[in-house]
KOLGU-41763 format. One record per residue: residue number from 1; residue in one letter; x, y, z of N, C-alpha, C in turn. Coordinates in Angstrom, 3 decimals, always signed. Example, Ala and Ser with C-alpha at 12.3 -4.5 7.8 and 13.67 -1.06 7.14 Angstrom:
REM KOLGU-41763
(1 "A" (+13.190 -5.690 +7.800) (+12.300 -4.500 +7.800) (+13.200 -3.300 +7.800))
(2 "S" (+12.850 -2.250 +7.080) (+13.670 -1.060 +7.140) (+12.900 +0.030 +7.870))
***
This chain:
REM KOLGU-41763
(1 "X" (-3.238 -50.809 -167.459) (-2.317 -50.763 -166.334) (-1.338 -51.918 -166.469))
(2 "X" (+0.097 -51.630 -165.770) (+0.827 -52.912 -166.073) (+1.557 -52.767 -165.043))
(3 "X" (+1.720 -53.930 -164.067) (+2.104 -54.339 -163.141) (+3.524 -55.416 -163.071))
(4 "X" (+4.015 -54.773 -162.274) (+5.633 -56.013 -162.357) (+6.257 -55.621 -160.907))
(5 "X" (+7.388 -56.778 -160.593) (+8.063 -56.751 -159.408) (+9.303 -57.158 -160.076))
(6 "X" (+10.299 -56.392 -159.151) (+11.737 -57.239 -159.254) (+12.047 -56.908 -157.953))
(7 "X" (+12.508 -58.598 -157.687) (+12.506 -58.742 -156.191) (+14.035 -59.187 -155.877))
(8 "X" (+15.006 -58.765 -155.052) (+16.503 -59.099 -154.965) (+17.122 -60.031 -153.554))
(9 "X" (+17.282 -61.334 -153.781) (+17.459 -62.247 -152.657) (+18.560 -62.787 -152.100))
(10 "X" (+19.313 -62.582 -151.257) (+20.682 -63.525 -151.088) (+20.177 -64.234 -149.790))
(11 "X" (+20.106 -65.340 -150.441) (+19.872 -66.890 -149.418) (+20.626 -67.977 -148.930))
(12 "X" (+20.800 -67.992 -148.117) (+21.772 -69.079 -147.578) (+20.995 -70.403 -147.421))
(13 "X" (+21.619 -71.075 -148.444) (+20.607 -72.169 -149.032) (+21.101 -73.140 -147.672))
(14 "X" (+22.126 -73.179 -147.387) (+22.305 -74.177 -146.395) (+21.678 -74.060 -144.695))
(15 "X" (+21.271 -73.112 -144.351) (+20.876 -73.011 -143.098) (+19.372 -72.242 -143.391))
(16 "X" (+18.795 -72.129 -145.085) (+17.515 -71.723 -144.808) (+17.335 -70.300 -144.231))
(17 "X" (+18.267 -69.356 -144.780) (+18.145 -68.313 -144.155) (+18.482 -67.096 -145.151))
(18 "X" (+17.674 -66.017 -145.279) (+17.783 -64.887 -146.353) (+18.828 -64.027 -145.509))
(19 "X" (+19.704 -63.743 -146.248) (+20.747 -62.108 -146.005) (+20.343 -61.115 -146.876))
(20 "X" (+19.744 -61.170 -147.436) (+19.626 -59.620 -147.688) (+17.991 -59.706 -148.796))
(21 "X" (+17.441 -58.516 -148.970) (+15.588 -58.766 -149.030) (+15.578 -57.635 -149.383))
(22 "X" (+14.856 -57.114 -151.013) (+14.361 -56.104 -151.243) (+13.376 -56.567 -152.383))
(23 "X" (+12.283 -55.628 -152.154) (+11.355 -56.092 -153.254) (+10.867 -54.803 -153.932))
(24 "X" (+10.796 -54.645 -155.377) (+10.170 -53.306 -155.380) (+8.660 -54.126 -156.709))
(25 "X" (+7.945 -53.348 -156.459) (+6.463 -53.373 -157.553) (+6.596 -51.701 -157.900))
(26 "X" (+6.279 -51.976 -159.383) (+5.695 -50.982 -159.962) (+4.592 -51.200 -160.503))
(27 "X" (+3.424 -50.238 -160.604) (+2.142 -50.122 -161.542) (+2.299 -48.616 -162.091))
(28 "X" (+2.185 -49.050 -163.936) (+2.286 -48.069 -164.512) (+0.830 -47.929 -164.735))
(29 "X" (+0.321 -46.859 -164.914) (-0.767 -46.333 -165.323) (-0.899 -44.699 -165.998))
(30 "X" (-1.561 -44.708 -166.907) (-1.518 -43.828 -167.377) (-0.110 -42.923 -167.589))
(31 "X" (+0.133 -41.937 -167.508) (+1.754 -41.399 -167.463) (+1.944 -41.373 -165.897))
(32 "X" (+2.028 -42.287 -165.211) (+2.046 -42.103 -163.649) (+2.728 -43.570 -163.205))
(33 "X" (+3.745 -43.432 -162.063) (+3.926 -44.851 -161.631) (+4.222 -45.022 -160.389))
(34 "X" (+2.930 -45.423 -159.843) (+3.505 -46.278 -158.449) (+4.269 -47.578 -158.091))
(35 "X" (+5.285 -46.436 -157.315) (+6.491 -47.833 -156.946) (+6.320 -48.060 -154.967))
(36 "X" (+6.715 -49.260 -154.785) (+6.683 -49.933 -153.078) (+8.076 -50.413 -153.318))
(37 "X" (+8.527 -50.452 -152.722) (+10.068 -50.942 -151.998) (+9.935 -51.315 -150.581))
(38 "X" (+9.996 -52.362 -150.363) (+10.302 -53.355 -149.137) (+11.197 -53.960 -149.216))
(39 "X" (+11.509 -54.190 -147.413) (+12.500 -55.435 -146.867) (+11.452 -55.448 -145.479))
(40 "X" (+12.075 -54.798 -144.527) (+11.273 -54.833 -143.494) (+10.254 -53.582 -143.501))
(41 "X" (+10.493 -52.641 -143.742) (+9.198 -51.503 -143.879) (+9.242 -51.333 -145.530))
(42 "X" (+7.989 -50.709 -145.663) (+7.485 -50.334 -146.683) (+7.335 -48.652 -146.986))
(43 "X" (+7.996 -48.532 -148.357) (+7.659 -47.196 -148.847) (+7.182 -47.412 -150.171))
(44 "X" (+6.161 -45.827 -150.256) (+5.597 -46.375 -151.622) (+5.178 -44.428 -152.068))
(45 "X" (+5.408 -44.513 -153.096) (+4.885 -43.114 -153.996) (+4.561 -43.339 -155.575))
(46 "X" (+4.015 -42.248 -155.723) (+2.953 -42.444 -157.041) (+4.230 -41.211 -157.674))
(47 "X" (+4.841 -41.123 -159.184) (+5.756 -40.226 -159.586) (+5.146 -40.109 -161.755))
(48 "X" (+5.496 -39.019 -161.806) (+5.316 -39.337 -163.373) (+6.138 -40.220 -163.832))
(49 "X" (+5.801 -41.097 -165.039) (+6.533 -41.609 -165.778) (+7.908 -40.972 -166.050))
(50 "X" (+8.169 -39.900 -166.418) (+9.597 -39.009 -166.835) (+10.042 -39.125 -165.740))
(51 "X" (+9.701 -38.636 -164.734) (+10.811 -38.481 -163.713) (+11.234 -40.106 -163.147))
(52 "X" (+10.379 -40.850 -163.430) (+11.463 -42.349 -163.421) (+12.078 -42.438 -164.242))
(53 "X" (+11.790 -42.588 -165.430) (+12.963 -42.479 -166.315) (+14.500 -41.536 -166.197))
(54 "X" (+14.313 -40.342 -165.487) (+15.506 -39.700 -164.984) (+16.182 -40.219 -163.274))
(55 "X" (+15.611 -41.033 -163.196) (+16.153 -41.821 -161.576) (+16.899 -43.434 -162.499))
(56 "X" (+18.594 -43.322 -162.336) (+18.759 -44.659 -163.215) (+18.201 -45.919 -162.160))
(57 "X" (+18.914 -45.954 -161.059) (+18.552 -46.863 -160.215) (+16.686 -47.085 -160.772))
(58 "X" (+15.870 -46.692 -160.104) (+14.953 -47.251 -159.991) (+14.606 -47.297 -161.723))
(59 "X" (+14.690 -46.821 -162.656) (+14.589 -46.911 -163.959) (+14.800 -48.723 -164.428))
(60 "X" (+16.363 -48.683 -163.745) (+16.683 -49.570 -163.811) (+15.964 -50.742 -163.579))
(61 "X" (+15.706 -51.085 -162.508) (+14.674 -52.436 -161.458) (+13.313 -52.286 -162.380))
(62 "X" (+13.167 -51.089 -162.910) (+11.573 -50.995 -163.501) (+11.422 -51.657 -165.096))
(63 "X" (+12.678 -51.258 -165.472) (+12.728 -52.227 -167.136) (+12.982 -53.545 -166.950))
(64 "X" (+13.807 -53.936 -166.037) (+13.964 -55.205 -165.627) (+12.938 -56.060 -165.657))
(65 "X" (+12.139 -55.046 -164.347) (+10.625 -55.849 -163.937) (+9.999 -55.965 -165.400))
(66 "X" (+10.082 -55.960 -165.945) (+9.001 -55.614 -167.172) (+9.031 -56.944 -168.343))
(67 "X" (+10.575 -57.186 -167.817) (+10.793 -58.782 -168.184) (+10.049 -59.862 -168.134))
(68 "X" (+9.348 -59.982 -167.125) (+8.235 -60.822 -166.035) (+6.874 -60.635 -166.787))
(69 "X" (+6.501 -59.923 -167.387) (+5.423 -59.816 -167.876) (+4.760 -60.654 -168.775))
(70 "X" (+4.177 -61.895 -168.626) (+3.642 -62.710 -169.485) (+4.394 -63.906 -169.509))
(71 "X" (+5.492 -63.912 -168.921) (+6.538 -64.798 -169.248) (+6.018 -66.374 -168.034))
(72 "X" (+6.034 -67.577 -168.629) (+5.983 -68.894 -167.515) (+6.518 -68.623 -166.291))
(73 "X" (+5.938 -69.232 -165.285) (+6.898 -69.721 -163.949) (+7.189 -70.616 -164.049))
(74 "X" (+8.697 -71.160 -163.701) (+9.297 -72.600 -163.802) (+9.974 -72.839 -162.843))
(75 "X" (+10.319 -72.280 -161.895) (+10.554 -72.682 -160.552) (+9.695 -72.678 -159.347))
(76 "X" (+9.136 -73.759 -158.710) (+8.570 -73.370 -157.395) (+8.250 -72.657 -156.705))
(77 "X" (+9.801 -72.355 -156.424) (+10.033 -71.842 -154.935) (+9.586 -70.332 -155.343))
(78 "X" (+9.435 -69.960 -156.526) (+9.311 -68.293 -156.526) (+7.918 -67.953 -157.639))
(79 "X" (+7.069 -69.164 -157.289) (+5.381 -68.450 -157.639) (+4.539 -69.346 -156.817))
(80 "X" (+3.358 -67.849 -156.872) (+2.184 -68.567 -156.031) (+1.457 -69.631 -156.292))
(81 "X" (+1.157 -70.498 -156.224) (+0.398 -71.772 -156.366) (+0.433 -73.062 -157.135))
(82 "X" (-0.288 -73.732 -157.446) (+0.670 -75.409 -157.505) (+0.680 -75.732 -159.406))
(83 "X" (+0.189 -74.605 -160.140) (+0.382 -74.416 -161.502) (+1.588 -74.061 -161.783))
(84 "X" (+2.294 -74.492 -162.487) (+3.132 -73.671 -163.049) (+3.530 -72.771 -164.378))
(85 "X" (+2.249 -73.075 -164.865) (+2.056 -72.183 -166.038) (+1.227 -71.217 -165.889))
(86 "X" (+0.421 -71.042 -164.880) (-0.368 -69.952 -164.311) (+0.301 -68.354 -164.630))
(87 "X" (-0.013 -67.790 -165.266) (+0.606 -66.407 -165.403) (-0.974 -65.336 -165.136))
(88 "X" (-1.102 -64.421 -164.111) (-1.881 -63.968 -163.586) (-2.757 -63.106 -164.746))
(89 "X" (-3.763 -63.179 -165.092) (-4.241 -62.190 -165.730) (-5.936 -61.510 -165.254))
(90 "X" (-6.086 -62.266 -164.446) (-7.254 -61.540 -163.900) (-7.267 -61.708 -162.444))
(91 "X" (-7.107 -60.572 -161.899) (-7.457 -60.643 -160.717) (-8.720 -60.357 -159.903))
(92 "X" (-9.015 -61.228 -158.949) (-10.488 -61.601 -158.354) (-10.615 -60.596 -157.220))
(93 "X" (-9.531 -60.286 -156.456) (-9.958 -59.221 -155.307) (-9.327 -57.817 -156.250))
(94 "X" (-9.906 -56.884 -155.256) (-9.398 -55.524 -155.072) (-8.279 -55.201 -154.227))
(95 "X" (-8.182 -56.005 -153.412) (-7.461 -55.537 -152.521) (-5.886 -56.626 -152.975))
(96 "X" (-5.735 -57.440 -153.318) (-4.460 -58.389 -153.575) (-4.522 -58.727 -154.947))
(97 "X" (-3.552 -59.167 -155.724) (-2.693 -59.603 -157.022) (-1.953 -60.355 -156.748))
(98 "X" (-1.691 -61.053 -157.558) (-0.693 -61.891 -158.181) (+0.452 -60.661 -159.364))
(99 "X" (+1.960 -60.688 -159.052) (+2.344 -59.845 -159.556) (+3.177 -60.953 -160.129))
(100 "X" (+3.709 -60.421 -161.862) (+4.714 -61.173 -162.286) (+6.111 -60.316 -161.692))
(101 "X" (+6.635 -61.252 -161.549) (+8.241 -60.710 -160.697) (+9.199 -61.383 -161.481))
(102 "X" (+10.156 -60.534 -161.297) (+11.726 -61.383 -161.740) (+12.707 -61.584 -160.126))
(103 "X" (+13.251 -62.494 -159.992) (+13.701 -62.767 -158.940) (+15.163 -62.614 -159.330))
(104 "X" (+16.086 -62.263 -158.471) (+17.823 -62.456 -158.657) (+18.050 -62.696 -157.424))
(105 "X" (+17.948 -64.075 -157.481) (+19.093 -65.001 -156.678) (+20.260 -64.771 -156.286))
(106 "X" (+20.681 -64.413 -155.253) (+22.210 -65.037 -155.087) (+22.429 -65.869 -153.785))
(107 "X" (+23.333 -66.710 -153.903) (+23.739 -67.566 -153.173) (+24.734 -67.423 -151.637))
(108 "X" (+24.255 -67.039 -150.823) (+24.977 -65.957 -150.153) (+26.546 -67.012 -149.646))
(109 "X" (+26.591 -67.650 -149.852) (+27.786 -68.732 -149.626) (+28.699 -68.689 -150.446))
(110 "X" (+28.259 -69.280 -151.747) (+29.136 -69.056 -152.856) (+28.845 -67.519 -153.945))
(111 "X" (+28.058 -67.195 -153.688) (+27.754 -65.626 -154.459) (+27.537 -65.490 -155.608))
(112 "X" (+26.787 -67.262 -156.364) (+26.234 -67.049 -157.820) (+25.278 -66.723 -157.349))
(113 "X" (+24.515 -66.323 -158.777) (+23.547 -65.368 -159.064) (+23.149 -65.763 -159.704))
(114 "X" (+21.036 -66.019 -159.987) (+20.725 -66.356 -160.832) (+19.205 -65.604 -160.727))
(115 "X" (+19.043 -65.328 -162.182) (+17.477 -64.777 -162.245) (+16.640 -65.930 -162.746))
(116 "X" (+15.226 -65.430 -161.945) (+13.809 -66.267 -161.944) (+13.036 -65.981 -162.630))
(117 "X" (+11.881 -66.495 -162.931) (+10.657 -66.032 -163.494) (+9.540 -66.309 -162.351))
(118 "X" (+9.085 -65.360 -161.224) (+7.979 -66.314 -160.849) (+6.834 -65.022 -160.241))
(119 "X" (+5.951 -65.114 -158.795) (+5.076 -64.377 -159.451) (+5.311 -63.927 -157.511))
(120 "X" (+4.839 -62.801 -157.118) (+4.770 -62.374 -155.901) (+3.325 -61.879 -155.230))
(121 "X" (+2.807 -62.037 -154.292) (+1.009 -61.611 -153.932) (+1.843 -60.326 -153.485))
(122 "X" (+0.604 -59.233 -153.918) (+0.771 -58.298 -153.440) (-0.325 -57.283 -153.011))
(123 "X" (-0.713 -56.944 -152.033) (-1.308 -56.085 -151.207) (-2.119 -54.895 -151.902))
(124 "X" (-2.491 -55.066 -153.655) (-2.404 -53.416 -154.641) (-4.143 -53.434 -154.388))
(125 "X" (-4.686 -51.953 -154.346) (-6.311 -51.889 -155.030) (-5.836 -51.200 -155.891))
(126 "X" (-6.041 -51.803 -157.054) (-5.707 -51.203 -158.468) (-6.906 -49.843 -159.088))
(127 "X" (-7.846 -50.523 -158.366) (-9.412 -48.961 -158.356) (-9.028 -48.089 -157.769))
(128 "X" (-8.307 -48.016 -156.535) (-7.756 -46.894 -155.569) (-6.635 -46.404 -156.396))
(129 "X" (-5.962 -47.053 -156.955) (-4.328 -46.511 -157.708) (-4.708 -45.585 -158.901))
(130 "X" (-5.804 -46.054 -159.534) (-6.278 -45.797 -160.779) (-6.667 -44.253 -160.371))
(131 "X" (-7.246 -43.960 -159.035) (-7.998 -42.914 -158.989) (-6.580 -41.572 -158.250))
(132 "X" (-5.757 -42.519 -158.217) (-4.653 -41.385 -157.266) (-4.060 -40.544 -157.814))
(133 "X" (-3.403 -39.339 -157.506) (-2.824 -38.589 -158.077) (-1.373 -38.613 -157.909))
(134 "X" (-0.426 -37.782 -158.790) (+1.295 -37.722 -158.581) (+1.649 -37.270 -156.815))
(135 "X" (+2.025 -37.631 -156.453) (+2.483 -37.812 -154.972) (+3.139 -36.221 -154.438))
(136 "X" (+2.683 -35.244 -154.094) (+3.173 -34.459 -153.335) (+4.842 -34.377 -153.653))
(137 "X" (+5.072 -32.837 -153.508) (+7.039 -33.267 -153.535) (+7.475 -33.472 -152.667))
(138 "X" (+6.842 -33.010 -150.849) (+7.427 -33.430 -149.941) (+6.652 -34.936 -149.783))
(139 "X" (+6.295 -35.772 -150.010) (+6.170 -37.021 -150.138) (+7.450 -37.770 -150.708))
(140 "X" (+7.230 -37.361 -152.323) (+8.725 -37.904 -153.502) (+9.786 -37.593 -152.430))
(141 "X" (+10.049 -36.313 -151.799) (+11.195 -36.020 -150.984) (+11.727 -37.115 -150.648))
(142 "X" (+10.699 -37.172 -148.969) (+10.164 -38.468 -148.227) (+11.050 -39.711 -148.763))
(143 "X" (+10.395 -40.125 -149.949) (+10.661 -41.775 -150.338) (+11.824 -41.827 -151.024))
(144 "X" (+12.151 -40.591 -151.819) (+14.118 -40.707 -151.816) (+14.544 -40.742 -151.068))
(145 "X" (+14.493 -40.283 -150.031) (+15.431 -40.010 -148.726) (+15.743 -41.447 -148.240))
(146 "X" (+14.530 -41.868 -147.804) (+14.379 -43.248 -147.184) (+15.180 -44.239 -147.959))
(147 "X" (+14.559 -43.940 -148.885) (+15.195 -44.961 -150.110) (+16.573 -45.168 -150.311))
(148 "X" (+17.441 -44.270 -150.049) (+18.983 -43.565 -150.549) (+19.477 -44.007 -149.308))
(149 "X" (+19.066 -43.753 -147.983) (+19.393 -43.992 -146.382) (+19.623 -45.690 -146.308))
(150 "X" (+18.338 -46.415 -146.711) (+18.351 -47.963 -146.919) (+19.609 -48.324 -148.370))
(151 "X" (+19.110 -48.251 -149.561) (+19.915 -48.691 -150.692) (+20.962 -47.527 -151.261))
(152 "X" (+21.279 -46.481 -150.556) (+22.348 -45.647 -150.797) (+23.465 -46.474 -152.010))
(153 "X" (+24.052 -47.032 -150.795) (+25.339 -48.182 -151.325) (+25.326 -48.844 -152.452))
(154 "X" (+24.100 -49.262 -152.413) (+24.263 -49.874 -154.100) (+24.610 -49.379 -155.547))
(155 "X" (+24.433 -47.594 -155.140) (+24.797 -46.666 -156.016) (+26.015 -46.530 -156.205))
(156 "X" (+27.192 -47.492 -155.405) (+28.980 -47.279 -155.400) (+28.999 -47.926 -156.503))
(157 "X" (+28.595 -48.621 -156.945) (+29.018 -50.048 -158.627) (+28.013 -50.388 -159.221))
(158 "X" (+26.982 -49.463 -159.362) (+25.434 -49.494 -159.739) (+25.910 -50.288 -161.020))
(159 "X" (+26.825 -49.603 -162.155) (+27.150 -50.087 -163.437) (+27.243 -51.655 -163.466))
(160 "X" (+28.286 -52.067 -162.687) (+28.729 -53.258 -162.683) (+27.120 -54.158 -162.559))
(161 "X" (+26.330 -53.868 -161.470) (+25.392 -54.134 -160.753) (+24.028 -54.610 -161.880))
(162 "X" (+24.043 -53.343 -162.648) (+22.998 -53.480 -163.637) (+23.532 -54.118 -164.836))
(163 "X" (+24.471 -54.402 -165.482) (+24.905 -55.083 -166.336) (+24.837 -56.745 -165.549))
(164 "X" (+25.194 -56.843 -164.587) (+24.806 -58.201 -164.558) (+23.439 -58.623 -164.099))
(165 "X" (+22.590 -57.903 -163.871) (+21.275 -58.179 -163.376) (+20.640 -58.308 -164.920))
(166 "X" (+20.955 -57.310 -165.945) (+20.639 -57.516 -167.432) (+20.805 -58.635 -167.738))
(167 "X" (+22.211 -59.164 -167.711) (+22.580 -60.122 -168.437) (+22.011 -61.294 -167.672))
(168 "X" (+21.548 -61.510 -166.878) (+21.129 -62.481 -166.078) (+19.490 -62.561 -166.514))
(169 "X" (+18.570 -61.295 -166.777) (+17.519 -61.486 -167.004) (+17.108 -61.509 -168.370))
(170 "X" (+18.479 -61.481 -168.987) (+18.279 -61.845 -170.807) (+18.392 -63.149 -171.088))
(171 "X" (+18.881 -63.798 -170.110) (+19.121 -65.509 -170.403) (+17.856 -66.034 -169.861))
(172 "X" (+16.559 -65.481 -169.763) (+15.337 -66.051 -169.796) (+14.581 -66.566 -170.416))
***
């Protein structure tokens, strides 16, 4: 199984305050992949491998995430605990993880952008995931819909969007 997050932040470093919050995790398993997307609610579906690969958007965030995998934490502010070479490889509960994540920064003031290496807790039973099946189509329906309703917009300059999120997570 292989687990990753890419998580997208614009922070207003000066007043301590996030504008904008999305996080997605994927776990691939077998030809199957469950994805979660949060800000304030949570959606989550289990899809074959192929049919992510034919969704660019989320295709996209999912190769990204994949960056994170094995790679150091070297910033603080964006992994769990007071190691910083800690890269998660066994996890002790069922019910929570340590996920490697890639973070993209931006600065909601001045509007640089910068990608992270660090690690996110996350809520997975990987025994329960292991045992689940491909998600219903009115489910998949479901979590496009939602999905497209919340991050629609980002699909106006997706190009522009993913070329610099690349190029940002190649300078790692």
């Amino acid at each position: 199984m292989e687990v990753s997050g890419f998580l997208i932040l614009s922070q207003d470093f000066v007043n301590n305050r996030s504008k904008y919050y999305k996080n997605l995790v994927f776990a691939k398993f077998d030809n199957k992949v469950y994805i979660q997307v949060f800000n304030c609610v949570s959606w989550s579906v289990i899809i074959n491998y192929d049919d992510l690969m034919k969704n660019e958007y989320l295709k996209t965030y999912y190769e990204l995430s994949r960056a994170a995998i094995g790679k150091p934490n070297i910033d603080k502010e964006y992994y769990c605990g007071v190691d910083p070479n800690y890269v998660p490889k066994k996890y002790e509960k069922n019910d929570g993880m340590f996920v490697d994540t890639i973070y993209i920064v931006e600065d909601a003031l001045t509007h640089v952008q910068e990608a992270k290496k660090g690690n996110t807790h996350q809520s997975l039973d990987l025994k329960w995931l292991r045992k689940m099946k491909v998600s219903t189509d009115a489910k998949i329906k479901e979590f496009f819909e939602n999905y497209n309703k919340k991050y629609g917009f980002e699909e106006e300059n997706f190009e522009e969007t993913k070329a610099i999120y690349t190029a940002l997570v190649n300078k790692l």
